[in-house]
KOLSEZA-334895 format. One record per atom (N, C-alpha, C, O): residue number from 1; residue in one letter; chain; atom name; x, y, z. Coordinates in steps of 0.001 Angstrom, whole numbers. Example, Ala and Ser with C-alpha at 12.3 -4.5 7.8 and 13.67 -1.06 7.14 Angstrom:
% KOLSEZA-334895
- num  residuo  cadena  atomo  px  py  pz
- 1  A  A  N  13190  -5690  7800
- 1  A  A  CA  12300  -4500  7800
- 1  A  A  C  13200  -3300  7800
- 1  A  A  O  14236  -3319  8465
- 2  S  A  N  12850  -2250  7080
- 2  S  A  CA  13670  -1060  7140
- 2  S  A  C  12900  30  7870
- 2  S  A  O  13409  1138  8039
***
This chain:
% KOLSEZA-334895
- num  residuo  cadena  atomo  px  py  pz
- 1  X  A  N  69678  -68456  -18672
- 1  X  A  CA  69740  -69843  -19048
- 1  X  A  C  68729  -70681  -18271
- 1  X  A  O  68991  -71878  -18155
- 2  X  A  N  67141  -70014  -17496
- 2  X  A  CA  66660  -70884  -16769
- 2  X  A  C  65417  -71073  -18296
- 2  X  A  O  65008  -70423  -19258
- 3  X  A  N  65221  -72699  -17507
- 3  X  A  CA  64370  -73238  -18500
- 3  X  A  C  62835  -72583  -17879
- 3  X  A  O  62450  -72880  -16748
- 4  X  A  N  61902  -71498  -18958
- 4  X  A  CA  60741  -71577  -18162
- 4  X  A  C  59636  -72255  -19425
- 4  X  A  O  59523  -72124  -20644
- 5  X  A  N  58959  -73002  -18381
- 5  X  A  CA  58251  -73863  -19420
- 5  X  A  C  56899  -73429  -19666
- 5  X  A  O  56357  -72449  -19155
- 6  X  A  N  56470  -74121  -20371
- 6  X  A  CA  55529  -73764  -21860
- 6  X  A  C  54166  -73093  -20714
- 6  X  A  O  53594  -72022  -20916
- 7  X  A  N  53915  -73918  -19679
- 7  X  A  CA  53013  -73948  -18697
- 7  X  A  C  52991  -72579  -17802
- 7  X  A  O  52046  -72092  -17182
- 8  X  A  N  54512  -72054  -17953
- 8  X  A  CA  54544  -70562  -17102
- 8  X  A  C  55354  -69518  -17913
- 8  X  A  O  55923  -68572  -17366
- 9  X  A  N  55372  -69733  -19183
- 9  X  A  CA  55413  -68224  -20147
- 9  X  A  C  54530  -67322  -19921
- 9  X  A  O  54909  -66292  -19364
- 10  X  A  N  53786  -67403  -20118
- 10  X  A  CA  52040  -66124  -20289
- 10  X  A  C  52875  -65558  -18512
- 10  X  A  O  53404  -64447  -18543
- 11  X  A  N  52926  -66293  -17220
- 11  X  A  CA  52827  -65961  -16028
- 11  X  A  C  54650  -65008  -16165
- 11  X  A  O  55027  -64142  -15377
- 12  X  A  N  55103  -65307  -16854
- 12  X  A  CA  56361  -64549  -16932
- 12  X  A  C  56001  -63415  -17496
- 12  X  A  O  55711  -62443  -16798
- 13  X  A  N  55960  -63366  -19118
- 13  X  A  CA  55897  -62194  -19521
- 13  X  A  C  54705  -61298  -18917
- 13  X  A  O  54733  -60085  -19125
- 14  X  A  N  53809  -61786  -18281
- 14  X  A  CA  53169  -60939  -17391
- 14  X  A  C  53277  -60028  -16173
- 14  X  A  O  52671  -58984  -15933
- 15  X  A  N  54164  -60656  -15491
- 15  X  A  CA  55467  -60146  -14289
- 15  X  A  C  56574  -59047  -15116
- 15  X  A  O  57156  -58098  -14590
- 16  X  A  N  56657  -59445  -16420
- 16  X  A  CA  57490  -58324  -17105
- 16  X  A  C  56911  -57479  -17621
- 16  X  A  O  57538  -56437  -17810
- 17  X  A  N  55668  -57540  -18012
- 17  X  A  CA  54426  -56633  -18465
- 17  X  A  C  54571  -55967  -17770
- 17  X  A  O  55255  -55028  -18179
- 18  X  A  N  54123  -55855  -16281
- 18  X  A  CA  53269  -55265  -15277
- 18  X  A  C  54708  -54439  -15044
- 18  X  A  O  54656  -53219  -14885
- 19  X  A  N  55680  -54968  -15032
- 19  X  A  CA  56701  -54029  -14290
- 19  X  A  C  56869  -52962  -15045
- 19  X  A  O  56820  -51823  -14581
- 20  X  A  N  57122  -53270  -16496
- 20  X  A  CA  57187  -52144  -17530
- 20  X  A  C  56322  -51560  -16883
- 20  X  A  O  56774  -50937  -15922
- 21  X  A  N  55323  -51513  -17016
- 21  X  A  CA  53805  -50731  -17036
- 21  X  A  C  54126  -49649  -15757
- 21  X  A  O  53961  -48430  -15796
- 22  X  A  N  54679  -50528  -14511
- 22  X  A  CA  55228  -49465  -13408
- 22  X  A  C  55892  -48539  -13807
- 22  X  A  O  55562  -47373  -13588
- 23  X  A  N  57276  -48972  -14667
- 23  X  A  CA  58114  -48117  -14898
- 23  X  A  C  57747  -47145  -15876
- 23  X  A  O  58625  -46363  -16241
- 24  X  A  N  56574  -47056  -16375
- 24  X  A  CA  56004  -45605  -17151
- 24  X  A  C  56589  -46208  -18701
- 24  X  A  O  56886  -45216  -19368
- 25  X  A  N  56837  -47409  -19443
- 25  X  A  CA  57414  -47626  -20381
- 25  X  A  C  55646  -48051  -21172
- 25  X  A  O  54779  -48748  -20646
- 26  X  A  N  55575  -47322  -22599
- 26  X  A  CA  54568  -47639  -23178
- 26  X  A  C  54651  -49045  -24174
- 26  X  A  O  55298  -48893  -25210
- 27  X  A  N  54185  -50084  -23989
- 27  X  A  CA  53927  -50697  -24936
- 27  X  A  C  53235  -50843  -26037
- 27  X  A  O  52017  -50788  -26208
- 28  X  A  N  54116  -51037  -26795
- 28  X  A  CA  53671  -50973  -28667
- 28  X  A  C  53297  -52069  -29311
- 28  X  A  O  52686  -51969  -30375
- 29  X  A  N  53615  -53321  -28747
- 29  X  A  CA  52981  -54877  -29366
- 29  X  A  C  53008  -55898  -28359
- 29  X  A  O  53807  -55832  -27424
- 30  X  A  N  52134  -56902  -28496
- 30  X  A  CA  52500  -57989  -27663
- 30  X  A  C  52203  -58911  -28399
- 30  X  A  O  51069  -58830  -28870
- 31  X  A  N  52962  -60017  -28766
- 31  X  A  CA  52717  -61110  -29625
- 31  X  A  C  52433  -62278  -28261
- 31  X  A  O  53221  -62588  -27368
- 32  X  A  N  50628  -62892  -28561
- 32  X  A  CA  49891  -63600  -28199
- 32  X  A  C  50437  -65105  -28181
- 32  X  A  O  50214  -65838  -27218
- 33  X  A  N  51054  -65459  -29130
- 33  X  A  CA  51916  -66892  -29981
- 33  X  A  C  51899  -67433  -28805
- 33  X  A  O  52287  -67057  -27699
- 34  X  A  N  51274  -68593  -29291
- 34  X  A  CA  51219  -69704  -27585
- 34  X  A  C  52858  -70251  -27453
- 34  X  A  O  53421  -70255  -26358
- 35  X  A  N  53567  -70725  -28760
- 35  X  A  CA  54929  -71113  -28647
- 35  X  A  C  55747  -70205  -28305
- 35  X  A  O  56305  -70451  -27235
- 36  X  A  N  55999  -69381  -28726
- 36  X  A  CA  56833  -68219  -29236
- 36  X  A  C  56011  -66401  -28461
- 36  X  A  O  55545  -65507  -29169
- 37  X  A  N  56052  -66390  -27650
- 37  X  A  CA  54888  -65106  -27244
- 37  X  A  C  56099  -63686  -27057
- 37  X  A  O  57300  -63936  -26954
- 38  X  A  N  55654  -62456  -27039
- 38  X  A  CA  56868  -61562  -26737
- 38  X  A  C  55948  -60463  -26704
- 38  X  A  O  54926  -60234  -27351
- 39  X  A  N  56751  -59626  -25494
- 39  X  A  CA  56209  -58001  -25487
- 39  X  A  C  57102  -57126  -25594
- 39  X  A  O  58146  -57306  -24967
- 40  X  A  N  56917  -55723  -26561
- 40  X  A  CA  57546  -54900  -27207
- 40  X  A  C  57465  -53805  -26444
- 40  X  A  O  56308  -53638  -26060
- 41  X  A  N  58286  -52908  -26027
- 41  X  A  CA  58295  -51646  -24953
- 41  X  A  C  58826  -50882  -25740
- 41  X  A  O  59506  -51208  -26713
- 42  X  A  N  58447  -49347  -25234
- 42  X  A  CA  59473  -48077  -25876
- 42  X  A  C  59623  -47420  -23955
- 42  X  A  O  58777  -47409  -23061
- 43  X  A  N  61436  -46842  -23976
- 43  X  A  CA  60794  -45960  -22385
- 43  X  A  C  60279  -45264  -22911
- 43  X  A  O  59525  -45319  -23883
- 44  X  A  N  61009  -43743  -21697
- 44  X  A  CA  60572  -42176  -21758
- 44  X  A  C  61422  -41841  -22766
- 44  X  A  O  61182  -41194  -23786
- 45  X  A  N  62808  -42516  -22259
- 45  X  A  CA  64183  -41755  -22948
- 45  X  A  C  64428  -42399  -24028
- 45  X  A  O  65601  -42314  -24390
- 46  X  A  N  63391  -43337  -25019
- 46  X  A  CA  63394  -43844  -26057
- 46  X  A  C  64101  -45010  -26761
- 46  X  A  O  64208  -45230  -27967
- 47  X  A  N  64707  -45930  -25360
- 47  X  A  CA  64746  -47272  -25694
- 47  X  A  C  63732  -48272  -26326
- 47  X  A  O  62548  -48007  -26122
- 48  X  A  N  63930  -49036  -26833
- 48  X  A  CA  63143  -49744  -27512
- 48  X  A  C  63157  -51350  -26748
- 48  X  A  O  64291  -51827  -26781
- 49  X  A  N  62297  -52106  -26187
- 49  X  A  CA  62409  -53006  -26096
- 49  X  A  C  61935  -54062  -25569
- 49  X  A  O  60951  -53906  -24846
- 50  X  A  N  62515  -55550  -25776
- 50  X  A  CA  61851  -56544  -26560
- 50  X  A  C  61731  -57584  -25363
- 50  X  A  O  62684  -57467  -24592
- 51  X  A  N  60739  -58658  -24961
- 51  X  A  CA  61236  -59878  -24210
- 51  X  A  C  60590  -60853  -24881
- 51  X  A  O  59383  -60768  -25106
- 52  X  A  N  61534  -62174  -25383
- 52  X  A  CA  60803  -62828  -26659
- 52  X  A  C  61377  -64244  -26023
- 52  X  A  O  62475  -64641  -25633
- 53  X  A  N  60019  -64802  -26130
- 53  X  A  CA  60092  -66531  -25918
- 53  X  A  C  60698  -67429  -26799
- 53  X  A  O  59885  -67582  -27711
- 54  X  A  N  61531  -67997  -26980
- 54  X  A  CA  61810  -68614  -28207
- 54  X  A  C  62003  -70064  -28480
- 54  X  A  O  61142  -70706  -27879
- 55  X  A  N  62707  -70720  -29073
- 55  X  A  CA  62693  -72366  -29200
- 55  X  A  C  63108  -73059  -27456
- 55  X  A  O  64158  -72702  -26923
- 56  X  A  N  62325  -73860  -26871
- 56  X  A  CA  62477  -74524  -26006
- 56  X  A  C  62412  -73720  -24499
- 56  X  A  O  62785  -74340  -23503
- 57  X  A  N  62004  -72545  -24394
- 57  X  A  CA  61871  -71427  -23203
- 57  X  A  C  63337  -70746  -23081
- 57  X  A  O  63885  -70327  -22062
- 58  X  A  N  63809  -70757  -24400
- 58  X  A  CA  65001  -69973  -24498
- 58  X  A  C  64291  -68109  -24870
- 58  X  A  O  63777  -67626  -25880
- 59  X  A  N  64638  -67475  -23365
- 59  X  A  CA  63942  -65930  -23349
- 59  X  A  C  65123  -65138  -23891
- 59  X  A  O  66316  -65441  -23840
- 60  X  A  N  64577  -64115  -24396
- 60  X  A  CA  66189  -63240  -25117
- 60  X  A  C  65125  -61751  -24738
- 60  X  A  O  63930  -61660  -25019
- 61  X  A  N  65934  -60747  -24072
- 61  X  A  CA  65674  -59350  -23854
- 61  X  A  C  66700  -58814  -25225
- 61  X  A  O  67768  -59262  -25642
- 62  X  A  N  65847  -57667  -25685
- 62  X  A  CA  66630  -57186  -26895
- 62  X  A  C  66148  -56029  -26129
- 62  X  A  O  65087  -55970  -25507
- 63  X  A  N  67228  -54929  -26265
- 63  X  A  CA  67405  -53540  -26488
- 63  X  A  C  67750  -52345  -27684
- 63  X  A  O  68943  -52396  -27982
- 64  X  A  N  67143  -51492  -28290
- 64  X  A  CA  67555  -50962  -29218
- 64  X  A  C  67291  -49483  -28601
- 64  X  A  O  66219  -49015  -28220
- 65  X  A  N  68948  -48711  -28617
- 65  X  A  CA  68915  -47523  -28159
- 65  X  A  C  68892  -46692  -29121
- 65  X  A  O  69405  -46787  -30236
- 66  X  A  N  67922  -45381  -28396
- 66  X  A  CA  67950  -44313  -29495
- 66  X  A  C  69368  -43491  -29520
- 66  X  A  O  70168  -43564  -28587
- 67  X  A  N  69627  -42560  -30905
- 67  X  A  CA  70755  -42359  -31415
- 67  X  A  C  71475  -41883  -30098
- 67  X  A  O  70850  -41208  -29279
- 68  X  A  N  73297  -42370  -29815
- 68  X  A  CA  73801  -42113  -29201
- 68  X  A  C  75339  -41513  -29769
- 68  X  A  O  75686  -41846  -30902
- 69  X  A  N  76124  -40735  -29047
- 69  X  A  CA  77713  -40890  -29327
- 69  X  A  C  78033  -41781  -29343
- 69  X  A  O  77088  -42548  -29161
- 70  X  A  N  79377  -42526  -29531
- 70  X  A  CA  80037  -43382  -29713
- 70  X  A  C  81547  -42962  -28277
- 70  X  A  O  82281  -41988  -28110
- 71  X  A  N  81391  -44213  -27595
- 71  X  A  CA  82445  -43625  -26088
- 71  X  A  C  82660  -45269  -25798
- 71  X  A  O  82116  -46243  -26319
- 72  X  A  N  83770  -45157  -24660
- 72  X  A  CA  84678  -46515  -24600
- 72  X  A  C  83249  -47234  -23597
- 72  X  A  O  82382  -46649  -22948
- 73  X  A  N  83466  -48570  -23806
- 73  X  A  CA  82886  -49338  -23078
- 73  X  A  C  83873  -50009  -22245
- 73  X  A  O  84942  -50502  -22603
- 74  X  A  N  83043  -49924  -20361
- 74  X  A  CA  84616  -50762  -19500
- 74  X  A  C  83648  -52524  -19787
- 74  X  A  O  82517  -52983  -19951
- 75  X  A  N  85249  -52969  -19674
- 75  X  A  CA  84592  -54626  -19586
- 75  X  A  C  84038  -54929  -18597
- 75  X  A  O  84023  -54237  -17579
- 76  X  A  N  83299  -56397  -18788
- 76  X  A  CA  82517  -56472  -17951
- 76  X  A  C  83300  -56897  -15920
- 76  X  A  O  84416  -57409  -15833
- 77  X  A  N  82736  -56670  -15032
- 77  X  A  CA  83015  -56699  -14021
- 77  X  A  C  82986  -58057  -13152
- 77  X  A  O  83738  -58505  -12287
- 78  X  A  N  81534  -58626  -13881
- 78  X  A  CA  81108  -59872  -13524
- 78  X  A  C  81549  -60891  -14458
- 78  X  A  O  81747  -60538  -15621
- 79  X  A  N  81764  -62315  -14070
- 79  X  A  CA  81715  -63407  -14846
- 79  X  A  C  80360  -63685  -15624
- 79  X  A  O  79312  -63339  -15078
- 80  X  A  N  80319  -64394  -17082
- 80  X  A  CA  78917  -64934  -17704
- 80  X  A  C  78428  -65847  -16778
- 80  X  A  O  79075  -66273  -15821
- 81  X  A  N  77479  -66098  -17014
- 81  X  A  CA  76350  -67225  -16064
- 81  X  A  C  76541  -68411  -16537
- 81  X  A  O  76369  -69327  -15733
- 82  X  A  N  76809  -68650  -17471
- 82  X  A  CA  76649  -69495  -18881
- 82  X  A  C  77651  -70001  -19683
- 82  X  A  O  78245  -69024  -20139
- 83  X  A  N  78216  -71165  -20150
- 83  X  A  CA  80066  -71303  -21002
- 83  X  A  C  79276  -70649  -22458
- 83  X  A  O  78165  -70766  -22975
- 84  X  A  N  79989  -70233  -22628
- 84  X  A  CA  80352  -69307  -24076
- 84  X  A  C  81317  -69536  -24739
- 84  X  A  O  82390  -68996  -24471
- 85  X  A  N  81152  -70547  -25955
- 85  X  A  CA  82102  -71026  -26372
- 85  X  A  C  81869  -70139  -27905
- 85  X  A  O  80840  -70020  -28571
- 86  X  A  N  83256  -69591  -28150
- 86  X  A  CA  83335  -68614  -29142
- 86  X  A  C  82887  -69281  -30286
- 86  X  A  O  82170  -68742  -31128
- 87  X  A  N  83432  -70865  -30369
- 87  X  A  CA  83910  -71655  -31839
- 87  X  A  C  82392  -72126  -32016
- 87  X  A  O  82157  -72763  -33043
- 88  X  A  N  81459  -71914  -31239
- 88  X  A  CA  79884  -73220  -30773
- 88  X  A  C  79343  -72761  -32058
- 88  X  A  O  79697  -71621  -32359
- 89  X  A  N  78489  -73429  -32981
- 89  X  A  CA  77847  -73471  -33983
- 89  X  A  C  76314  -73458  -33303
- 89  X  A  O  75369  -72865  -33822
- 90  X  A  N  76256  -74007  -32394
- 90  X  A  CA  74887  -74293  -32186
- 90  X  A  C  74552  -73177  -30859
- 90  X  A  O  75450  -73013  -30034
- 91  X  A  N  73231  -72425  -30693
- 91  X  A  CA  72751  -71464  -29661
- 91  X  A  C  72636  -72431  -28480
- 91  X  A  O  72174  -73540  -28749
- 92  X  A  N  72952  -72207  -27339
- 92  X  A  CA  73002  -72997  -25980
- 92  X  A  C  71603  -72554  -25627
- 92  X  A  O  71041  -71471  -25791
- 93  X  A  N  71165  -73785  -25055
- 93  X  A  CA  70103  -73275  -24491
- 93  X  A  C  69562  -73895  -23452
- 93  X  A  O  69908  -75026  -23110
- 94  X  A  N  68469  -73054  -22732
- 94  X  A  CA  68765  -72947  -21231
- 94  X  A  C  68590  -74636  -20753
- 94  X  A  O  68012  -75557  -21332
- 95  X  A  N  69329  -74605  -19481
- 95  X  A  CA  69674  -75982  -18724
- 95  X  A  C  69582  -75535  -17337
- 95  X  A  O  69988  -76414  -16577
- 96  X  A  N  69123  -74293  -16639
- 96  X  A  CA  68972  -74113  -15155
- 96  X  A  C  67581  -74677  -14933
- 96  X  A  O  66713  -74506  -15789
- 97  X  A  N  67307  -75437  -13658
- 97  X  A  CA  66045  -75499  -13295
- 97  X  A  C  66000  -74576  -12272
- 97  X  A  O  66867  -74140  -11515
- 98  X  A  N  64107  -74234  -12472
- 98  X  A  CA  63607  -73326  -10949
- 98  X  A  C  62685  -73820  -10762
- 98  X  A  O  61696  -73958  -11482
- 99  X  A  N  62869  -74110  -9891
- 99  X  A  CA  61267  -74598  -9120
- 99  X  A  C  59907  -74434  -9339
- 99  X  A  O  58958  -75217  -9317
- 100  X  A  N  60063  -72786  -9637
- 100  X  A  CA  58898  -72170  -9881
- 100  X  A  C  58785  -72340  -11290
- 100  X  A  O  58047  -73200  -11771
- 101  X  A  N  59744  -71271  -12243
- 101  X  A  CA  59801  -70985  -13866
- 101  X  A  C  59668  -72197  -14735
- 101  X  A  O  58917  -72165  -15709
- 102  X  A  N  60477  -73443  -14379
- 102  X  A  CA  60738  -74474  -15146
- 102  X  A  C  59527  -75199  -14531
- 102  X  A  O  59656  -76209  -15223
- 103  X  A  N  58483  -75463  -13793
- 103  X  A  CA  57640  -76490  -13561
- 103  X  A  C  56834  -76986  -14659
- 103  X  A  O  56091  -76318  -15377
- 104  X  A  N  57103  -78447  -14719
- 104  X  A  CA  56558  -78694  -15700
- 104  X  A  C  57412  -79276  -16713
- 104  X  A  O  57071  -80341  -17226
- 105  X  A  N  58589  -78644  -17095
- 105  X  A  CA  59401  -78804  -18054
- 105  X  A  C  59931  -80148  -17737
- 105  X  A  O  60230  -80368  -16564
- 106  X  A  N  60120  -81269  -18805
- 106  X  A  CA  61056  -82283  -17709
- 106  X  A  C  62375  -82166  -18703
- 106  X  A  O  62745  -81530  -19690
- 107  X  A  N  62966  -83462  -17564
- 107  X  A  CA  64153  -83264  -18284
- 107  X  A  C  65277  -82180  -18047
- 107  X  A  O  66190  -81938  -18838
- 108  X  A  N  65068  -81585  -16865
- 108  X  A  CA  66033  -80008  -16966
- 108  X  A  C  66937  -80337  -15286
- 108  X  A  O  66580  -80638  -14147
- 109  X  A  N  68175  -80078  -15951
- 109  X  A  CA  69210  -80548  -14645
- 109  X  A  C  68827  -79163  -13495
- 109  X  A  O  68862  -77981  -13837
- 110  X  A  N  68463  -79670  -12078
- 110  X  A  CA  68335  -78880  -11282
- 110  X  A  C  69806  -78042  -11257
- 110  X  A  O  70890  -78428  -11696
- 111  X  A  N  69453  -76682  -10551
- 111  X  A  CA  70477  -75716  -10416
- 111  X  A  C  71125  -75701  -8896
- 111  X  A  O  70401  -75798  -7904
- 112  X  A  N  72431  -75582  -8819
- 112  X  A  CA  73212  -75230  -7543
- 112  X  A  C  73548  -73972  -7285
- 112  X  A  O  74743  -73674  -7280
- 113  X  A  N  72655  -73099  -7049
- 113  X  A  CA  73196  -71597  -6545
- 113  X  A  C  73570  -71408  -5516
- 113  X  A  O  73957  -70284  -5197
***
């Protein structure tokens, strides 16, 4: 939910570039889109996946796993970051400031961590 603004996208997905790139994950696309920009990964073990800029520096990681069994999932351990309101019609979107990510952006309520 941190706001990163228009001014430090390229410097993000680049920090996520490079790490893939460590982790031996080949990339298959990178969409350039000054608004909207995203880079596409495959691993070793044939995950698929996505980090995509979207309306207002709302970032979404997508994962698509290759074929698996079907086995119980435990719930989660941690609390969300974020209210998640089941009934919400509308996508929340981000309201953390960082110092660094959000510079630039105005308008964005600083964060209390």
């Amino acid at each position: 939910m941190t706001v990163v603004s228009a001014q430090r996208r390229g410097s993000f997905l680049g920090v996520v570039d490079r790490f893939w790139r460590r982790s031996g994950y080949r990339v298959t696309a990178i969409n350039s889109h000054v608004d909207a920009p995203a880079i596409y990964v495959k691993t070793q073990d044939g995950f698929q996946v996505s980090l995509t800029v979207a309306d207002k520096g709302q970032v979404h990681f997508t994962v698509d796993s290759p074929c698996v069994r079907r086995s119980e999932v435990a719930d989660s351990t941690s609390r969300a970051t974020a209210f998640l309101d089941p009934e919400a019609q509308l996508i929340p979107r981000p309201n953390i400031h960082s110092d660094f990510w959000s510079a630039g952006a105005p308008g964005v309520a600083a964060s209390r961590s």
